[in-house]
C-alpha positions in Angstrom: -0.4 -57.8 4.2 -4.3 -57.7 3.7 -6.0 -56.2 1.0 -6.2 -52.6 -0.2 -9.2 -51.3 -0.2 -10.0 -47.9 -1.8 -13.6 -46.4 -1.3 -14.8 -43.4 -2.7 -18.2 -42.0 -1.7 -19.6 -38.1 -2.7 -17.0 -35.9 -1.4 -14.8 -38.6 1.1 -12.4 -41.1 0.0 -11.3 -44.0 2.2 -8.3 -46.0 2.1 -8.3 -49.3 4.3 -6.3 -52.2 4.8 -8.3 -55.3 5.8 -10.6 -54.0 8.8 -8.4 -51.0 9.4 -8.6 -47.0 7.5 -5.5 -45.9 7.1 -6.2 -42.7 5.4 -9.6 -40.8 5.1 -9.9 -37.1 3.0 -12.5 -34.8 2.3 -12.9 -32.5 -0.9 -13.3 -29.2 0.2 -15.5 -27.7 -3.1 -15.0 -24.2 -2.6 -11.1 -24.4 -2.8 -10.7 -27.5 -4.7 -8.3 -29.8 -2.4 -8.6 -32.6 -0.6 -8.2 -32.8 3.5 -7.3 -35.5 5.7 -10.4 -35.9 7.6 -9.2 -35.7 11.3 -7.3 -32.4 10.1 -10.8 -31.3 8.5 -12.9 -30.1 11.0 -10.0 -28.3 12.7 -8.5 -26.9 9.2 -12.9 -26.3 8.3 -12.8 -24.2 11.8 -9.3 -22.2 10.6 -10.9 -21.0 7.4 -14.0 -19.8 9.4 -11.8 -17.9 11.7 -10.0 -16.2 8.8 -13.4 -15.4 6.7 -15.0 -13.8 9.5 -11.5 -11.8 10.6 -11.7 -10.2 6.6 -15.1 -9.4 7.2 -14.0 -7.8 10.5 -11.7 -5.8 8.5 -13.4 -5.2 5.4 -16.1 -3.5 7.6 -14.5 -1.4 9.6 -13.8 -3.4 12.3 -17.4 -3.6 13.6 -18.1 -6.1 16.3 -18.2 -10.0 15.9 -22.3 -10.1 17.2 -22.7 -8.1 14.4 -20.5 -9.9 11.2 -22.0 -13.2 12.7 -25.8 -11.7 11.3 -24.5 -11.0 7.9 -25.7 -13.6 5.5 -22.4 -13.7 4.0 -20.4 -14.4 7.4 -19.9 -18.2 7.1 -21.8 -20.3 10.5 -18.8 -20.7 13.3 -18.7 -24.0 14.5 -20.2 -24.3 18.4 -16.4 -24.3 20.0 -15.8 -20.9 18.0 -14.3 -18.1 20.6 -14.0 -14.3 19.0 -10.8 -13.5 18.1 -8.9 -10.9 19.9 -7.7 -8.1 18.0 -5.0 -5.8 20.0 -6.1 -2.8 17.7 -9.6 -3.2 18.6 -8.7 -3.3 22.3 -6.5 -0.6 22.6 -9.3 1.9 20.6 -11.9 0.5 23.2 -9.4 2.1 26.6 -10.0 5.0 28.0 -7.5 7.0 29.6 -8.4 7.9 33.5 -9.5 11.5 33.6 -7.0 13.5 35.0 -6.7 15.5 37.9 -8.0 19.3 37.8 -5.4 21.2 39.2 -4.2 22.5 36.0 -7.8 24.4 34.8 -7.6 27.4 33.0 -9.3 30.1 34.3 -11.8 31.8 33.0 -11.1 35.7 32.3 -13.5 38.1 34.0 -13.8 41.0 31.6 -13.2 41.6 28.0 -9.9 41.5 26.4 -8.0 40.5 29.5 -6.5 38.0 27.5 -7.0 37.7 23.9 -5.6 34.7 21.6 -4.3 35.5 17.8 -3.1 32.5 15.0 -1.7 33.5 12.0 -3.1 31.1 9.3 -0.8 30.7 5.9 -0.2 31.4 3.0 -3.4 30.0 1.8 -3.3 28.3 -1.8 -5.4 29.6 -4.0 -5.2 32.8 -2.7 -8.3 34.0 -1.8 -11.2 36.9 -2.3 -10.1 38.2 -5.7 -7.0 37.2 -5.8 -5.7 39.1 -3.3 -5.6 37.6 0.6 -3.3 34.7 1.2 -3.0 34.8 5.2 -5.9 35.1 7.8 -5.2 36.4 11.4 -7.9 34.9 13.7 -8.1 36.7 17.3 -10.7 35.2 20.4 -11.7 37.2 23.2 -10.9 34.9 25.8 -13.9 36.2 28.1 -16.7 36.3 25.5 -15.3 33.7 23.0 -16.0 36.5 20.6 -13.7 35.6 16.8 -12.8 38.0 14.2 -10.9 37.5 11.4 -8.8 39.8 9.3 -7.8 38.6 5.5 -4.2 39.9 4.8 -2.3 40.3 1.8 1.1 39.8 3.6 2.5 38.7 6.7 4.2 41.2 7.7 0.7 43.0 8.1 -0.1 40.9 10.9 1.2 43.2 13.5 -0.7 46.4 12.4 -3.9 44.2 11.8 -3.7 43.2 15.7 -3.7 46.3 16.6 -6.7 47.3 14.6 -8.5 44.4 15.9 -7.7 45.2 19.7 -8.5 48.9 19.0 -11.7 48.1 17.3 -12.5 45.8 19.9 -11.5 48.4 23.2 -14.0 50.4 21.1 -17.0 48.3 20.8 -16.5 46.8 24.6 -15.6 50.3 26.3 -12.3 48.6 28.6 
């Protein structure tokens, strides 16, 4: 066999037997390790791709144009293609508007239809102590809202009828 040769030069190392390199590595500084050299342009490209996917994380998956202008994003190589995140693509679909057929309608006059929630028990309890549920009505024609603090539930039933009574009053139907 011909000689060994072993040549080490800044950050590469060679190993060569007479004319021939057998083995070539590069020491990567930031991690410490040395790389085969034909795996270290691809394995060089791999930790791009993963620093700039962190970054795509860390910031709230913002777009790739964008991480590619911070000056801590390390420089892609020229073959680098954005990665594709299924996340990303699926928060970027729309759905197809639907069809109108199932509209609401609008109601013409006052308190043809009203709309009442019941909200509770609310903790703390609220206005002195007192109120723990909050009975919310709409007028479905002028959008109108009132809400009524309750002590208990059970009040809910008289305080509707306030409310519609109070409101019959104020809009004369």
């Amino acid at each position: 066999m011909g000689d060994h040769n072993v040549k080490a030069r800044g950050d590469t190392v060679t190993i060569s037997i007479g004319e021939k390199t057998i083995y070539q590595a590069e020491r990567d500084s930031h991690r410490g390790i040395w790389i085969k050299k034909e795996t270290s342009a691809r394995v060089r490209k791999i930790s791009v791709d993963l620093q700039i996917k962190e970054l795509h994380k860390r910031y709230g998956h913002i777009s790739f144009n964008t991480i590619l202008s911070l000056p801590e994003c390390p420089k892609p190589p020229l073959d680098w293609r954005k990665p594709r995140y299924e996340a990303c693509e699926r928060g970027k679909t729309t759905k197809p508007s639907s069809p109108k057929q199932n509209q609401t309608i609008r109601m013409k006059n006052p308190l043809e239809r009203i709309h009442a929630d019941l909200i509770g028990p609310i903790k703390p309890v609220t206005l002195g102590n007192q109120y723990q549920y909050l009975l919310v009505v709409v007028d479905d024609f002028s959008q109108y809202v009132l809400v009524k603090p309750l002590k208990k539930k059970s009040k809910a039933g008289d305080a509707l009828i306030e409310i519609i009574n109070l409101l019959e009053n104020r809009t004369n139907f």
